[in-house]
C-alpha positions as CSV (number, residue, x, y, z in Angstrom):
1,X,-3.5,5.2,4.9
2,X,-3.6,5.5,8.7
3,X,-5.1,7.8,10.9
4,X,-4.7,7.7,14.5
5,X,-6.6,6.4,17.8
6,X,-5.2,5.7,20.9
7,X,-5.4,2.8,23.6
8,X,-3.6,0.4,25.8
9,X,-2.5,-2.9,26.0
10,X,-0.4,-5.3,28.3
11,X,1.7,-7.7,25.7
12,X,3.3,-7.4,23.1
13,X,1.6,-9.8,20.7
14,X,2.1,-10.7,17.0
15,X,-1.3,-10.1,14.8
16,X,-1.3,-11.5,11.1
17,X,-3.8,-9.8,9.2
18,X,-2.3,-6.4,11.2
19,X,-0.5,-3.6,9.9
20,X,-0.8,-1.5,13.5
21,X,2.1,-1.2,15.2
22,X,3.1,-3.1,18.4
23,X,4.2,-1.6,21.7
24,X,3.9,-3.0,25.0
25,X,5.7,-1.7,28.2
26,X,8.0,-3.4,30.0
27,X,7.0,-3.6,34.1
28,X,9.0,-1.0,35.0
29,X,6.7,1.2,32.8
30,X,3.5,0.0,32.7
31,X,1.7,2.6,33.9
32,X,2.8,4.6,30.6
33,X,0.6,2.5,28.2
34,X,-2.2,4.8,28.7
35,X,-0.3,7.4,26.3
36,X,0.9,5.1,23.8
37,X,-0.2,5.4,20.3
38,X,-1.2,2.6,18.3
39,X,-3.1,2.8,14.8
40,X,-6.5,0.9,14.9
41,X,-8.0,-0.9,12.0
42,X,-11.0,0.7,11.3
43,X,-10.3,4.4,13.3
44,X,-10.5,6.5,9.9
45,X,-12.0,9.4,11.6
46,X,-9.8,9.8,14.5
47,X,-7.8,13.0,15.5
48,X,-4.2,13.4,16.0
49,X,-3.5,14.5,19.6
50,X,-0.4,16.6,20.2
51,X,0.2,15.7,23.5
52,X,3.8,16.0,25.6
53,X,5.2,13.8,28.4
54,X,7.0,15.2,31.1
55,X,8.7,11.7,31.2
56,X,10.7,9.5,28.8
57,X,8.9,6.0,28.8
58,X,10.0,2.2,28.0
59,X,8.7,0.4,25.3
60,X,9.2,-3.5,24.4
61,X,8.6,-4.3,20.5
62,X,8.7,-7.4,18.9
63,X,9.1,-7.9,15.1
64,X,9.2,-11.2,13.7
65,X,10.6,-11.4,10.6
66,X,9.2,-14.3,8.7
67,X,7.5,-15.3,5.1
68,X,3.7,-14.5,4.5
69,X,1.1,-15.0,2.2
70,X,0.5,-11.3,1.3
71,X,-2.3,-10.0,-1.2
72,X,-1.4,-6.6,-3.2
73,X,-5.0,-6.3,-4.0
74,X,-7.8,-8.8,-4.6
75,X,-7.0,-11.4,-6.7
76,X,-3.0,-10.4,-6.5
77,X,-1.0,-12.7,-4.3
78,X,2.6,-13.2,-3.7
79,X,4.7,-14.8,-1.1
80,X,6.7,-12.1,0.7
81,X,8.5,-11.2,3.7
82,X,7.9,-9.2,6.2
83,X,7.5,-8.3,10.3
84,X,4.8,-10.0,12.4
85,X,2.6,-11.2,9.5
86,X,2.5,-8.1,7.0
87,X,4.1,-6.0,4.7
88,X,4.9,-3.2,5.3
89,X,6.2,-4.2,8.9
90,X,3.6,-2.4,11.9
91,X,4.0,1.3,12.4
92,X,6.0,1.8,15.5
93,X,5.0,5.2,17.0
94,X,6.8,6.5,20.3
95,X,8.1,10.0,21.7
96,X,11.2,11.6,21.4
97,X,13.5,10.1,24.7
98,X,11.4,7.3,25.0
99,X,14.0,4.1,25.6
100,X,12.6,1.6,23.1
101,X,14.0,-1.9,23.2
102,X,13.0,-4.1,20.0
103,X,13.5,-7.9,19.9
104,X,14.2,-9.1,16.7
105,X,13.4,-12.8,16.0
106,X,14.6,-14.5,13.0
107,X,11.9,-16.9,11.2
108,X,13.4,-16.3,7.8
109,X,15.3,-19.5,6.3
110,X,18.4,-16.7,6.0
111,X,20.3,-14.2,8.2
112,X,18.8,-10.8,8.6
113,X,18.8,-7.4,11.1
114,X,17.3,-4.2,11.3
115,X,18.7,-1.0,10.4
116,X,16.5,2.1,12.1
117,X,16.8,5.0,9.4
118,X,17.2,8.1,10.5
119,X,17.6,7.5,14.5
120,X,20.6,8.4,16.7
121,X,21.2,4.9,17.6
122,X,24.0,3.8,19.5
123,X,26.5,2.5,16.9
124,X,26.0,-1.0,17.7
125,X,22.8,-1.3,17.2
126,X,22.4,0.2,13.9
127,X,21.7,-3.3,12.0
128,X,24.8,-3.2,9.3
129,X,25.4,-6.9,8.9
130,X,29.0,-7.2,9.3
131,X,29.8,-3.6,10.0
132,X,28.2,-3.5,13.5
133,X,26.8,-6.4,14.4
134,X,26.7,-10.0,13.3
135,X,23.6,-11.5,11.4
136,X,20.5,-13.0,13.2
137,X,20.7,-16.6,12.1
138,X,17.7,-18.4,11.1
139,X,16.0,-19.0,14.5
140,X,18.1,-16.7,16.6
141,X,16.8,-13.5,18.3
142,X,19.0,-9.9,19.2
143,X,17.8,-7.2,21.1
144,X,17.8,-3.3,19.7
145,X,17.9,-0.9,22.5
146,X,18.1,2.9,22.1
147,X,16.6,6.0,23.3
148,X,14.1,7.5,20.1
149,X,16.0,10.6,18.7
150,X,15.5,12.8,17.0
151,X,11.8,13.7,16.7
152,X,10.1,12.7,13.3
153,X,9.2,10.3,10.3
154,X,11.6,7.7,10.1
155,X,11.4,4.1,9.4
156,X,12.8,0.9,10.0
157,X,14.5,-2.0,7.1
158,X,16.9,-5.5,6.5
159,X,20.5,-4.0,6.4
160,X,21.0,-7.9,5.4
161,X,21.2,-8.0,1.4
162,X,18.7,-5.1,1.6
163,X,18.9,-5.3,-2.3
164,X,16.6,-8.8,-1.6
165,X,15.6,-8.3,1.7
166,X,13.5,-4.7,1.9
167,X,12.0,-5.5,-1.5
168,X,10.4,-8.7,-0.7
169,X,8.6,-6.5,2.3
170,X,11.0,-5.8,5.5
171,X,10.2,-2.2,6.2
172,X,8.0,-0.2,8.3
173,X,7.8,3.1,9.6
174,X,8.9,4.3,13.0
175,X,7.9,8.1,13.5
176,X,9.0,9.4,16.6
177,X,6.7,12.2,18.1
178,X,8.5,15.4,19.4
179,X,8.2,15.5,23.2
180,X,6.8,19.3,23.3
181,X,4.6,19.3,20.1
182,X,4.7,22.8,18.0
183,X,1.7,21.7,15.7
184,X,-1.7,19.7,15.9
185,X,-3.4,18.1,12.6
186,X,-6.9,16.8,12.3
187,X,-5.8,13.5,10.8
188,X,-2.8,11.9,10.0
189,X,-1.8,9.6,7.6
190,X,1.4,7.4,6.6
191,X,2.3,6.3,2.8
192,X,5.0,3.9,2.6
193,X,6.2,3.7,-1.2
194,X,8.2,0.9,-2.9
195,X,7.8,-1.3,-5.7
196,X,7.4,-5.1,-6.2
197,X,9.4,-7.2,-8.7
198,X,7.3,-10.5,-10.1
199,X,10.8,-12.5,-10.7
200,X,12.1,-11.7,-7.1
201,X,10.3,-14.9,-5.3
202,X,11.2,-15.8,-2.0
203,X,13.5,-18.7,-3.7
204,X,15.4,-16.3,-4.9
205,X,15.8,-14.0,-2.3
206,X,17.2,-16.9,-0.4
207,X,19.5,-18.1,-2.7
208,X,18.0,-21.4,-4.1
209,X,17.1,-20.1,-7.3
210,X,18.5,-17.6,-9.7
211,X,16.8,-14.5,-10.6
212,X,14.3,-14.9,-13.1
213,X,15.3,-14.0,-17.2
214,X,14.5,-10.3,-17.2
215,X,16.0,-9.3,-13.9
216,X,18.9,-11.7,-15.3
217,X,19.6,-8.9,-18.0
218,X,19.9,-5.8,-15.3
219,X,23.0,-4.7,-14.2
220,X,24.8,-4.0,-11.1
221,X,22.5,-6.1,-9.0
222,X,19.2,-4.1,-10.6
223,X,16.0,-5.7,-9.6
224,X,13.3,-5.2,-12.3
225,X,9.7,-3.3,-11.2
226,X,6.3,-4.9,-12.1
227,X,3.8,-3.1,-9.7
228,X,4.1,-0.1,-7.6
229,X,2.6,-0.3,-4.5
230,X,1.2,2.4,-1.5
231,X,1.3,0.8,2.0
232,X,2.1,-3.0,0.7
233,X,-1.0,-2.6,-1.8
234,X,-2.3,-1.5,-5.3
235,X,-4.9,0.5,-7.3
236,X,-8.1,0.0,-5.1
237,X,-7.1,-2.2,-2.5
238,X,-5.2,1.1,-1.2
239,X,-6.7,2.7,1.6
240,X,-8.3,6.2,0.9
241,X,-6.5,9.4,2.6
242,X,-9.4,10.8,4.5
243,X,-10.1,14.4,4.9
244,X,-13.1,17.0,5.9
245,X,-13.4,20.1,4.6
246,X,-11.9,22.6,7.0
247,X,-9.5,20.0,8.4
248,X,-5.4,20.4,8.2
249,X,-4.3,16.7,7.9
250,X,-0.5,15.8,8.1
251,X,0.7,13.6,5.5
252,X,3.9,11.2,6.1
253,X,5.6,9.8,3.1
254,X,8.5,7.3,2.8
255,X,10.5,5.8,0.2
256,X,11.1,2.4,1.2
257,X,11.9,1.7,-2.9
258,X,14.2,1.5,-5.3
259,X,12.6,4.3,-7.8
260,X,12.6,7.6,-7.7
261,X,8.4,8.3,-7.5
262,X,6.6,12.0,-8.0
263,X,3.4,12.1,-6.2
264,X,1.2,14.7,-7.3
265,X,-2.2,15.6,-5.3
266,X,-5.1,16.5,-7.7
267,X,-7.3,19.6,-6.4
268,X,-4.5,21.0,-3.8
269,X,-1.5,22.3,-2.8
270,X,0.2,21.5,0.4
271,X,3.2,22.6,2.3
272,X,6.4,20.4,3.1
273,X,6.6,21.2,6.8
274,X,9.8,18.3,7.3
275,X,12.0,16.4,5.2
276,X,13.9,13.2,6.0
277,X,11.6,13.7,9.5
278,X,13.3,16.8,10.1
279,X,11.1,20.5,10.7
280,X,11.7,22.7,8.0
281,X,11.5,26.6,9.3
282,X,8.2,28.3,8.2
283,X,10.1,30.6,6.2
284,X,12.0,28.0,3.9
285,X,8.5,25.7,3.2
286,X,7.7,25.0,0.1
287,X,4.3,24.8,-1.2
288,X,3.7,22.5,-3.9
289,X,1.3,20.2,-5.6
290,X,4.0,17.5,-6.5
291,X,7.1,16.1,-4.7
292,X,10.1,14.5,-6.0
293,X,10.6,11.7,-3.6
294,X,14.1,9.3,-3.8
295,X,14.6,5.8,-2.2
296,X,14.8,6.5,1.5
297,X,13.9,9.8,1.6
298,X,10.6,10.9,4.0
299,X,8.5,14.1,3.4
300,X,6.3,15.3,5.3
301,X,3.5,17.7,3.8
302,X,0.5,19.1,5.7
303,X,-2.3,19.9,3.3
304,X,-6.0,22.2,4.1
305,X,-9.1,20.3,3.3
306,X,-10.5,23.2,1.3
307,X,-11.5,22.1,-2.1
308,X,-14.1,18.7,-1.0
309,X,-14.5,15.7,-3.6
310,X,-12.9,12.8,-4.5
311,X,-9.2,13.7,-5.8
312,X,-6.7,11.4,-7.2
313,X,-3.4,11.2,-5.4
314,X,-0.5,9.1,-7.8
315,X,2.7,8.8,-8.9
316,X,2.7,11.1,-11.8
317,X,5.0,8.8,-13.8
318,X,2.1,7.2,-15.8
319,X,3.1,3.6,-15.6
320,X,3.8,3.6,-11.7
321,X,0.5,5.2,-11.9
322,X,-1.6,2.2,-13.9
323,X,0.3,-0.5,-12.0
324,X,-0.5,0.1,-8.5
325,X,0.8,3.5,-7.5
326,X,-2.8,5.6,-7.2
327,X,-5.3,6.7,-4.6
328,X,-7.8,9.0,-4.0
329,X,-8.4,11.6,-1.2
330,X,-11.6,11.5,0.0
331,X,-13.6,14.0,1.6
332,X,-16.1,12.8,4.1
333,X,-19.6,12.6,2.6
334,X,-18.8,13.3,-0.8
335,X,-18.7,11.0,-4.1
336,X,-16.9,10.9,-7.5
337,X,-18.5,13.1,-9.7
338,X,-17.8,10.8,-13.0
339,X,-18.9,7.3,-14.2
340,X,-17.0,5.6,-11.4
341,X,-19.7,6.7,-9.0
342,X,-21.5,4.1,-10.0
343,X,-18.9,1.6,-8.6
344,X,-18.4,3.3,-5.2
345,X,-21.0,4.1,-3.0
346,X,-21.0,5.8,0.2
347,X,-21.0,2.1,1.8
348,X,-18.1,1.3,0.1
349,X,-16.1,4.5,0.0
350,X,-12.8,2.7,-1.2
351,X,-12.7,2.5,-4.7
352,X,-11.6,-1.5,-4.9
353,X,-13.2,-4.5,-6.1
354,X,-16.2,-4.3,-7.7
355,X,-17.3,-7.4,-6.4
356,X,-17.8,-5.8,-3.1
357,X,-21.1,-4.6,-4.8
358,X,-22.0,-7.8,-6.3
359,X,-26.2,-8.4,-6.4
360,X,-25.6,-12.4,-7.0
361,X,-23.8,-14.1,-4.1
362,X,-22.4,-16.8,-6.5
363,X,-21.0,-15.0,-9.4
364,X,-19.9,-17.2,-12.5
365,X,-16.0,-16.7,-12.6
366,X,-13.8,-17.5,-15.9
367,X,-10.3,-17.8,-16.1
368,X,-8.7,-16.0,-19.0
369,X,-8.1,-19.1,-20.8
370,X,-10.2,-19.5,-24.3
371,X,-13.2,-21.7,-23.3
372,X,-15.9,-23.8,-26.3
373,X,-19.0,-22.0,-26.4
374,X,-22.5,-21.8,-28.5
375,X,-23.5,-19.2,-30.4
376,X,-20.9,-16.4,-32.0
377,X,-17.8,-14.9,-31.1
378,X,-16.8,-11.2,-30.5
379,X,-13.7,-9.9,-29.4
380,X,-13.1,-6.3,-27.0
381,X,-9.6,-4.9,-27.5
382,X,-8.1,-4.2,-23.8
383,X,-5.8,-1.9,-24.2
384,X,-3.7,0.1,-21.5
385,X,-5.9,3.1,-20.8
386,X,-9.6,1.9,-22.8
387,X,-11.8,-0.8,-24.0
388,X,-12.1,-1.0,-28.1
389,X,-15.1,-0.9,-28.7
390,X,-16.0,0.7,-25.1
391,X,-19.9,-0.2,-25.5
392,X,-20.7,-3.3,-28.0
393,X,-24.2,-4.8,-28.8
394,X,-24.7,-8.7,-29.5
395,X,-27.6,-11.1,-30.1
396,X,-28.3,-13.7,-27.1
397,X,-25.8,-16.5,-27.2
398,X,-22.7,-14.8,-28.1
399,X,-19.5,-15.2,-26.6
400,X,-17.0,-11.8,-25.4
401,X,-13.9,-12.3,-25.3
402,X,-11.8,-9.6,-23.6
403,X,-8.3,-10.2,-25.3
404,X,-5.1,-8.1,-23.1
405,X,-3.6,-6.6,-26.2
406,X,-1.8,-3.9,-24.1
407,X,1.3,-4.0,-21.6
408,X,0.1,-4.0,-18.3
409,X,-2.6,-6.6,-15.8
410,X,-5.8,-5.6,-16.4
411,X,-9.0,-7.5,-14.7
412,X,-12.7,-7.3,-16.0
413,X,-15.9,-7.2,-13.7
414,X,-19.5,-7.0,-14.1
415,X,-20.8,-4.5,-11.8
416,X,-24.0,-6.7,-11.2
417,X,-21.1,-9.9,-10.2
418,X,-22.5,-11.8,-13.3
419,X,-19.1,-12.0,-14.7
420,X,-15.3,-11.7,-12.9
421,X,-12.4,-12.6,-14.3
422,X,-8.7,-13.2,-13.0
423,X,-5.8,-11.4,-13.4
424,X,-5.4,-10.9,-17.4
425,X,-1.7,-10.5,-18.2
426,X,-0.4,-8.9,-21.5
427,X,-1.8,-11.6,-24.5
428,X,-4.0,-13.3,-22.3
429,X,-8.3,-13.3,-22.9
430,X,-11.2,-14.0,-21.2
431,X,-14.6,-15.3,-22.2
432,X,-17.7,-14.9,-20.7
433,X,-21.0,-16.6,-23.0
434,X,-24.2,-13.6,-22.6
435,X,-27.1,-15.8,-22.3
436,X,-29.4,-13.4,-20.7
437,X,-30.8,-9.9,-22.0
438,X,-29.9,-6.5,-20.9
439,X,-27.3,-4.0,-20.4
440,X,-24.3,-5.5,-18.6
441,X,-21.7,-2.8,-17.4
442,X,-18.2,-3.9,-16.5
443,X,-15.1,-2.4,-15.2
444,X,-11.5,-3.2,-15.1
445,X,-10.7,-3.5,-11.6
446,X,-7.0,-2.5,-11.8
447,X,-7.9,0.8,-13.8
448,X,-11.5,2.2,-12.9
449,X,-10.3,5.2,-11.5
450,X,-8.7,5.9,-15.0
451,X,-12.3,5.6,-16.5
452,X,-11.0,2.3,-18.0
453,X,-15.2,1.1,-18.1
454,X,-17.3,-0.4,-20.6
455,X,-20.6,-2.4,-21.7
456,X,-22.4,-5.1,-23.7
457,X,-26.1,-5.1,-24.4
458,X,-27.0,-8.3,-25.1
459,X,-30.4,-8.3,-27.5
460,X,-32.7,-10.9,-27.8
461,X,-32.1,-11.6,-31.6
462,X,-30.9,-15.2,-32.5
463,X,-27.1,-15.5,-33.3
């Protein structure tokens, strides 16, 4: 999630570990940087300005589309592709009749453009491979020119075997602000939706390598859906959507997926105030607490902080939900009110990694593979929603082993750091040998929010 501050900036540069989009002005409008949006890293309390121009400006982008190491949340890494180091590509944020000229450069090992969905572009530059332009080789460059309209969320993809292309990461959003603003929000935020396929490696995508044996059995082209990612991430590793009580906060969604997703907002209803970036009339808006959203559609929703706490925001159909597709929206100052408090502080408001609150700075990490060890064995059933047996007593010198005997990742934790493992897939264990005495609570780090917790007190009575 993203909210808003504003500065300037003289180049257009790429940044790696960056989401933030990336304008610069060309000289003949430099002196129109001062009212350019960009999205800082660490700006979560900002406010959206409404402001108007009483002149279109010129923006320069650069996107460089190129393969990254990209990290859906800790301990989840794939190879992906995407525009100037990340995935999603930056937000690109300008005003309605701004001329905004984008240079595409081409550091893929295959041909690729960019299609800019939902603008008025001249026909020539709407990025059909074939259709209206040729591909960007490998290497090459082209230069997108056109003047931002109309006004609202819209968003940016490969129209070069988009089937490959936008699911291995080439998408972005591009919201274009209405040059005489009718409404101002508090805060806003942008959630860009899709899904990530294991089998669809960069090999692949390229055409070195056939798809992998479940995606083999789709048909029509169907590319299969492991994980269901928010803004590039998953499960904690997703940003927060920020929000004080009293505040009105505009909320941008896009589909840049495959799957139809329903994301429902716990604790609120909210109002669709545009739809594929278009206003909808007062009259005709809806107010709901879930919205059916379709590959490529956007939504726009604006939504009262009047009901403070930590609520869950997800796709409501479950298994999207417990692989990847969840957040929370937080309220300044407040906490969760259930066992998961415990694993998120107010100094660590996002509800990731539990090793952010590790107490030992060299925590013993296992790899779910089965490992010799003194003493006994036990065994902890990890199932999809719940630990079996969800609290479990053993003498000193007993070995847990935490076997995956459910469908989806799951990851165990201490909260104290004495313990981590890797990513457990479905069949998969991990063992960790309890030499010490006490009360040892853990959590899986893909499902905490679910209240997928447990413990082992470990007694000083011998094996």
């Amino acid at each position: 999630m993203r909210s808003r501050r504003w500065t300037t900036f003289a180049l257009t540069l790429p940044r790696p570990s960056s989401r933030r989009c990336f304008l610069g002005s060309s000289a003949r409008g430099a002196a129109s940087l001062a009212a350019v949006g960009i999205l800082g890293d660490d700006e979560s309390h900002a406010t959206a300005r409404a402001t108007s121009y009483a002149e279109p400006r010129h923006h320069d982008v650069t996107l460089i589309a190129s393969e990254l190491d990209h990290e859906l949340m800790p301990g989840v890494d794939v190879r992906a592709w995407g525009y100037n180091g990340s995935m999603p590509g930056p937000e690109i944020r300008v005003t309605e009749g701004d001329t905004v000229r984008v240079t595409l450069r081409n550091e893929l090992p295959v041909p690729t453009t960019i299609h800019w969905h939902g603008l008025n572009v001249p026909n020539a530059m709407d990025g059909v491979a074939g259709l209206n332009q040729a591909p960007v080789e490998p290497g090459g460059a082209f230069v997108y020119e056109f003047v931002a309209t109309p006004a609202g969320t819209r968003w940016y993809h490969s129209h070069t075997d988009p089937a490959f292309q936008v699911a291995m990461g080439l998408y972005g959003a591009l919201i274009v602000e209405p040059r005489q603003p009718t409404a101002i929000y508090d805060r806003e935020h942008t959630l860009l939706l899709a899904e990530w396929d294991s089998e669809l490696t960069p090999a692949v995508a390229a055409g070195l390598e056939r798809r992998g044996p479940r995606d083999a059995t789709l048909r029509g082209g169907e590319l299969g859906a492991d994980l269901f990612l928010i803004n590039g991430k998953m499960h904690g590793a997703i940003e927060p959507i920020r929000i004080a009580e009293g505040e009105r906060v505009l909320i941008r969604l896009i589909h840049a997926g495959s799957i139809p997703h329903p994301v429902h907002v716990h604790g609120h209803s909210f109002k669709i105030v545009a739809t594929d970036g278009n206003p909808v009339p007062e009259v005709a808006q809806l107010t709901k607490d879930t919205v059916l959203i379709g590959p490529a559609e956007r939504y726009d929703f604006s939504l009262l902080g009047d009901n403070p706490g930590v609520w869950m925001v997800h796709c409501h159909i479950e298994h999207h939900m417990a692989n990847g597709m969840m957040t929370t929206l937080w309220y300044d100052g407040a906490e969760p009110t259930g066992p998961f408090a415990m694993f998120s502080g107010s100094d660590h408001p996002s509800p990731g990694p539990v090793d952010a609150h590790h107490s030992d700075p060299s925590p013993t990490t296992a790899t779910p593979t089965p490992q010799a060890g003194a003493g006994t064995t036990t065994a902890i059933s990890v199932v999809d929603d719940r630990f079996e047996p969800r609290t479990l007593s053993v003498p000193t010198d007993t070995t847990v082993a935490w076997v995956n005997d459910g469908g989806n990742w799951h990851s165990i934790a201490a909260y104290d750091g004495s313990f981590e493992s890797g990513k457990i897939q479905p069949g998969e264990r991990f063992l960790h040998r309890f030499t010490a005495v006490g009360t040892f609570q853990y959590i899986c780090k893909h499902h905490g929010m679910q209240g997928m917790m447990g413990s082992v007190t470990v007694e000083d009575v011998p094996a």
